[in-house]
Biopython code that builds the backbone (N, CA, C, O; Angstrom):
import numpy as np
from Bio.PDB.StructureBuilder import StructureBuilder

atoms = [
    (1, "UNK", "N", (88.530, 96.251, 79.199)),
    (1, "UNK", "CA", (88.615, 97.697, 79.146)),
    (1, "UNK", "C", (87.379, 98.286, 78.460)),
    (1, "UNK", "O", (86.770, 99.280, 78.854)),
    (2, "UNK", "N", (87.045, 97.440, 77.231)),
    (2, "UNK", "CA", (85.562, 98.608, 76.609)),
    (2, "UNK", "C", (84.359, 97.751, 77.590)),
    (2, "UNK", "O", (83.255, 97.778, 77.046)),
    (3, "UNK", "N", (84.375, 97.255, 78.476)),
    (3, "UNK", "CA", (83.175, 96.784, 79.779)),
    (3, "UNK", "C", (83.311, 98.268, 80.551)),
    (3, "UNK", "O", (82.315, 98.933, 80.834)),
    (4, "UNK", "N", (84.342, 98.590, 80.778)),
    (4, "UNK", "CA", (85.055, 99.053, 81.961)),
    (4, "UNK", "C", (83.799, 100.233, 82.487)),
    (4, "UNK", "O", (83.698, 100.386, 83.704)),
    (5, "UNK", "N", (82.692, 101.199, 81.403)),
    (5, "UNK", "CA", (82.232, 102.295, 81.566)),
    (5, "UNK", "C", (80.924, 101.730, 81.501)),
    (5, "UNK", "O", (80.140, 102.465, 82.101)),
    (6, "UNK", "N", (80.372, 100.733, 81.022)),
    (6, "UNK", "CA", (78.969, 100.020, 81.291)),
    (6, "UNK", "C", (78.786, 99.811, 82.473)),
    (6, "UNK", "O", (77.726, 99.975, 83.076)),
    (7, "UNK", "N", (80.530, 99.160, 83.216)),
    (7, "UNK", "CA", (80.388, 98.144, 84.039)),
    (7, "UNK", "C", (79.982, 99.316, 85.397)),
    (7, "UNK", "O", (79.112, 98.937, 86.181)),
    (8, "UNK", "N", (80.547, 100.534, 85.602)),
    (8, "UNK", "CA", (80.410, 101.424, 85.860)),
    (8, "UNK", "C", (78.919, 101.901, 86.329)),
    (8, "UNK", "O", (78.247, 101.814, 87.357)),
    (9, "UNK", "N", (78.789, 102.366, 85.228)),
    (9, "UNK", "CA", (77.249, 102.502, 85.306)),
    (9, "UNK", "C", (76.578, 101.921, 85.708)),
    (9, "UNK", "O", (75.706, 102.496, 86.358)),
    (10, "UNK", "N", (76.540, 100.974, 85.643)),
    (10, "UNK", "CA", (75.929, 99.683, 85.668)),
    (10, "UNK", "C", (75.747, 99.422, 87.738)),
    (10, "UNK", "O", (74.728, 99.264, 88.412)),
    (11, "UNK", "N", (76.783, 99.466, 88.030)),
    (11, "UNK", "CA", (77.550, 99.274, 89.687)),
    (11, "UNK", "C", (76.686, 100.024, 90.125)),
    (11, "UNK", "O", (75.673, 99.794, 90.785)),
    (12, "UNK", "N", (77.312, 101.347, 89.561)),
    (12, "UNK", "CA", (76.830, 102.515, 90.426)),
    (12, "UNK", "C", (78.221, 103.145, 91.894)),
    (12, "UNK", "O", (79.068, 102.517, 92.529)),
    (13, "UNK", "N", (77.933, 104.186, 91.887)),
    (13, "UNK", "CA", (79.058, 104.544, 93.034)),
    (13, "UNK", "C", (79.318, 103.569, 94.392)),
    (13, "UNK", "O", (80.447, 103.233, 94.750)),
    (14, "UNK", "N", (77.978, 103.146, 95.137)),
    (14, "UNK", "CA", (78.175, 102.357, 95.804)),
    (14, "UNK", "C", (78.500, 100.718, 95.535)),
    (14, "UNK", "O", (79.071, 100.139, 96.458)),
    (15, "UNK", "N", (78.185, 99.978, 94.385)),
    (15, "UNK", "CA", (79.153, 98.936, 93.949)),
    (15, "UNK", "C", (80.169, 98.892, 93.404)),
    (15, "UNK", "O", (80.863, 97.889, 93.236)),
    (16, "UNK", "N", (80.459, 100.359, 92.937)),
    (16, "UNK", "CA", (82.322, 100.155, 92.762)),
    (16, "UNK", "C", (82.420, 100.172, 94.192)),
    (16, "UNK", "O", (82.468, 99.143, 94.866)),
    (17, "UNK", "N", (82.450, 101.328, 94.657)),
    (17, "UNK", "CA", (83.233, 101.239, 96.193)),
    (17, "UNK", "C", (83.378, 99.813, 96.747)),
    (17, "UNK", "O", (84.484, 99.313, 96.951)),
    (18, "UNK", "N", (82.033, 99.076, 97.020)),
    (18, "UNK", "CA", (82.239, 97.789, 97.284)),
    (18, "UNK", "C", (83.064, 96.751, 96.511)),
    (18, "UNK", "O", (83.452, 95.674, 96.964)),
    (19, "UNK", "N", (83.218, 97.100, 95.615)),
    (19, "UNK", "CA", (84.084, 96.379, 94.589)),
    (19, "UNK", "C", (85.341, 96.389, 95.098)),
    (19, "UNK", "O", (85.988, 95.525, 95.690)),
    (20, "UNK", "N", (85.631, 97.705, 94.715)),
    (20, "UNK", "CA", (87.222, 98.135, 95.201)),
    (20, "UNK", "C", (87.431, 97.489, 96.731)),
    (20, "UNK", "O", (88.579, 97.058, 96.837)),
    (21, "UNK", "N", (86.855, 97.354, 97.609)),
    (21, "UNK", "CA", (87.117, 97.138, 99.426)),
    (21, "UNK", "C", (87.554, 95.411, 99.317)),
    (21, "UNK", "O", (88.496, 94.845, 99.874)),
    (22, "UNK", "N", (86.292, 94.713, 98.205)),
    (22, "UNK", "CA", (87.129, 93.316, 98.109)),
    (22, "UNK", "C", (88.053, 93.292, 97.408)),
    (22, "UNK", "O", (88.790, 92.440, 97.905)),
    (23, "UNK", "N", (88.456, 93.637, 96.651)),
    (23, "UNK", "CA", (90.062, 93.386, 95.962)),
    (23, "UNK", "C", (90.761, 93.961, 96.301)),
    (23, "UNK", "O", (91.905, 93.839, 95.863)),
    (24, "UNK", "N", (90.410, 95.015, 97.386)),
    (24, "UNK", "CA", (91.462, 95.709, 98.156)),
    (24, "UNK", "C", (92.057, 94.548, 99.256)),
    (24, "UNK", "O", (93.239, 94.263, 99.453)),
    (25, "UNK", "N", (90.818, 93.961, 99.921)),
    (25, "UNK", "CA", (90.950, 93.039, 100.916)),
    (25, "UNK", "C", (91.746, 91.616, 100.134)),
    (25, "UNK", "O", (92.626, 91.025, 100.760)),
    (26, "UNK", "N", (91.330, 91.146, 98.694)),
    (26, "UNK", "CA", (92.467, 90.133, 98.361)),
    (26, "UNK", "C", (94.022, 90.692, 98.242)),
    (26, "UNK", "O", (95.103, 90.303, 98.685)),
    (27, "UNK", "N", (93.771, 91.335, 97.765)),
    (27, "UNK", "CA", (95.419, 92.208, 97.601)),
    (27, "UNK", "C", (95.815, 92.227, 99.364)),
    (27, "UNK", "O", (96.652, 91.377, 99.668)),
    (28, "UNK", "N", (95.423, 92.889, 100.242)),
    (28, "UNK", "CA", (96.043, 92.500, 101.366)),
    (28, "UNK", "C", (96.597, 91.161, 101.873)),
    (28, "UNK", "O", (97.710, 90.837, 102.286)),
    (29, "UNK", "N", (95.494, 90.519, 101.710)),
    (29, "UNK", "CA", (95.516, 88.901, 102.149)),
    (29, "UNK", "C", (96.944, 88.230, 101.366)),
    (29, "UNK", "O", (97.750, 87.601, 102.052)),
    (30, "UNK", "N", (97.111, 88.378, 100.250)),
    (30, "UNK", "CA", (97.954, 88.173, 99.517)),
    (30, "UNK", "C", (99.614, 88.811, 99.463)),
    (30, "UNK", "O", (100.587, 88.530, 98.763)),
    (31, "UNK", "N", (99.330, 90.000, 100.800)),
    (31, "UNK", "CA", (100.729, 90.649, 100.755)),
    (31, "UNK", "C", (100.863, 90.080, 101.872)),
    (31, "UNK", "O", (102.041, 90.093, 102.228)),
    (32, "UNK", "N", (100.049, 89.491, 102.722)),
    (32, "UNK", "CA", (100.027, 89.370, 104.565)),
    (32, "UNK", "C", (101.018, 88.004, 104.074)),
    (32, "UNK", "O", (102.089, 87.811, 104.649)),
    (33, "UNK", "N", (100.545, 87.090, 102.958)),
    (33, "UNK", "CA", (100.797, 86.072, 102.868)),
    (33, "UNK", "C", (102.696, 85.592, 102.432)),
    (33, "UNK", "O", (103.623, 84.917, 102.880)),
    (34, "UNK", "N", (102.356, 86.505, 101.268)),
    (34, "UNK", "CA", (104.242, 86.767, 100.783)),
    (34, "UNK", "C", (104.985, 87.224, 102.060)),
    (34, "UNK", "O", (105.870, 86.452, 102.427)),
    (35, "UNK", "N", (104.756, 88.530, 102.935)),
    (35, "UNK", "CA", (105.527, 88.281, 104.083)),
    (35, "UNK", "C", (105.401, 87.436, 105.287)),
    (35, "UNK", "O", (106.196, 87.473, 106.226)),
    (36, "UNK", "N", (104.301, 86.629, 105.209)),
    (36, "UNK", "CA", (104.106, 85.280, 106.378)),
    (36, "UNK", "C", (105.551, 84.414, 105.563)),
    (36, "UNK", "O", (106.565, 84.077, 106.175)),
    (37, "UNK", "N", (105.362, 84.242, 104.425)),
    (37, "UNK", "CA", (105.759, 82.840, 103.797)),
    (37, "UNK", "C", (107.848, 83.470, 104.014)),
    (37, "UNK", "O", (108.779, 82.803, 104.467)),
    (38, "UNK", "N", (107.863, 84.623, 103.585)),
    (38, "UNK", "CA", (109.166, 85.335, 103.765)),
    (38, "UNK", "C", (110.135, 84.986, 104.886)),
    (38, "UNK", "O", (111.203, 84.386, 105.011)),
    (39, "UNK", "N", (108.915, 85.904, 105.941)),
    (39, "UNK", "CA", (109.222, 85.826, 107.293)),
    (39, "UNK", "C", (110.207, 84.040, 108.018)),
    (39, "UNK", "O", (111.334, 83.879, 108.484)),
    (40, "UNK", "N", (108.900, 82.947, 107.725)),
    (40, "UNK", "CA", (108.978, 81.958, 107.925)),
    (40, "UNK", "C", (110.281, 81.245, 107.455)),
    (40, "UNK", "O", (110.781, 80.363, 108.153)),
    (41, "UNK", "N", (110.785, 81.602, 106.363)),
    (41, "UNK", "CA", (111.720, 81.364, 105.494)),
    (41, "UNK", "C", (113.188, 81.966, 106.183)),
    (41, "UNK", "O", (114.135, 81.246, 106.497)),
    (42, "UNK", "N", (113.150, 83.076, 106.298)),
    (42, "UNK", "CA", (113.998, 83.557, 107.183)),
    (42, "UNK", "C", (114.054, 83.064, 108.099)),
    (42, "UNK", "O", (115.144, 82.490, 108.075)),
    (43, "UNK", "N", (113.295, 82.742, 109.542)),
    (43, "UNK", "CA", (113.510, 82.327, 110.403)),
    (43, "UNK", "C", (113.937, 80.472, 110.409)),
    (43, "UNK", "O", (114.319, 79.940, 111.452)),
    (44, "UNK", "N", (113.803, 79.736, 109.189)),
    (44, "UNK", "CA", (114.276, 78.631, 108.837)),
    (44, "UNK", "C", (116.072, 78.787, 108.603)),
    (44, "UNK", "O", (117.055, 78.264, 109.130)),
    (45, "UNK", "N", (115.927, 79.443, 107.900)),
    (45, "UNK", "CA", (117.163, 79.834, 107.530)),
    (45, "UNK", "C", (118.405, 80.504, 108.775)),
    (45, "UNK", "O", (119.633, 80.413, 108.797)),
    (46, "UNK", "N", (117.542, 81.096, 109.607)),
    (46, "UNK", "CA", (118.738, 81.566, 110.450)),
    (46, "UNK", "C", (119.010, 80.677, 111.854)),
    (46, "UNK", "O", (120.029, 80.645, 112.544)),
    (47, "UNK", "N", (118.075, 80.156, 111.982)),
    (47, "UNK", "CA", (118.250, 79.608, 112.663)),
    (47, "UNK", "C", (117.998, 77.572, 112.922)),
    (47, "UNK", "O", (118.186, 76.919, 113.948)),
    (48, "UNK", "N", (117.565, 77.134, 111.647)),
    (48, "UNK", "CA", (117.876, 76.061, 111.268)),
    (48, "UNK", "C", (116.792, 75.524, 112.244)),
    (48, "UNK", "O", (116.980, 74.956, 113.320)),
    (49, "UNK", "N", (115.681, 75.810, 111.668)),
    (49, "UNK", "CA", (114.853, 75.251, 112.694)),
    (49, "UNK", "C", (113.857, 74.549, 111.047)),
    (49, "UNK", "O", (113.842, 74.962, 109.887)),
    (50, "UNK", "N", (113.145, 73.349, 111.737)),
    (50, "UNK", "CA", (112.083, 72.335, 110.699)),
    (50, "UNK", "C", (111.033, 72.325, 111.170)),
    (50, "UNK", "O", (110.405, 71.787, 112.082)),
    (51, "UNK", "N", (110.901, 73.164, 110.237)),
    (51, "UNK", "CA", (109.100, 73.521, 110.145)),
    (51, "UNK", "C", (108.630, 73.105, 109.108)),
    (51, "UNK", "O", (109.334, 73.107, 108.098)),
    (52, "UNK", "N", (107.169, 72.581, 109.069)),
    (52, "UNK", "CA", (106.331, 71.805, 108.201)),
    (52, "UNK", "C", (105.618, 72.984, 107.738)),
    (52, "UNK", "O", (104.713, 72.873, 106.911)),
]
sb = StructureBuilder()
sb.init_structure("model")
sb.init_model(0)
sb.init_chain("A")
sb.init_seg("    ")
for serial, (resi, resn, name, xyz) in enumerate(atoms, 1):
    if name == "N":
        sb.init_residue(resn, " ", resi, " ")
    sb.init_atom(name, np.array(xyz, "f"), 0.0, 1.0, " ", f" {name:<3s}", serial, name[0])
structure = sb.get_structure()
């Protein structure tokens, strides 16, 4: 947190932005993933199928 206004400055408007787009993009990847893994789970479950 006391980086947080160097780090800023430092970036500049166009490397936050870029900043923010990749951890925007892990945070997606990471929600795509909890409902892949969900999904998969469910469909084990309802229908009793063995998947690796």
């Amino acid at each position: 947190m006391s980086l947080g206004e160097p780090l800023i400055r430092k970036l500049g408007k166009n490397g936050v932005g870029a900043l923010n787009r990749v951890f925007g993009f892990f945070i997606l990847a990471i929600g795509v993933r909890f409902i892949a893994d969900g999904s998969i789970s469910l469909l084990k479950e309802a229908f009793h199928i063995q998947i690796k």
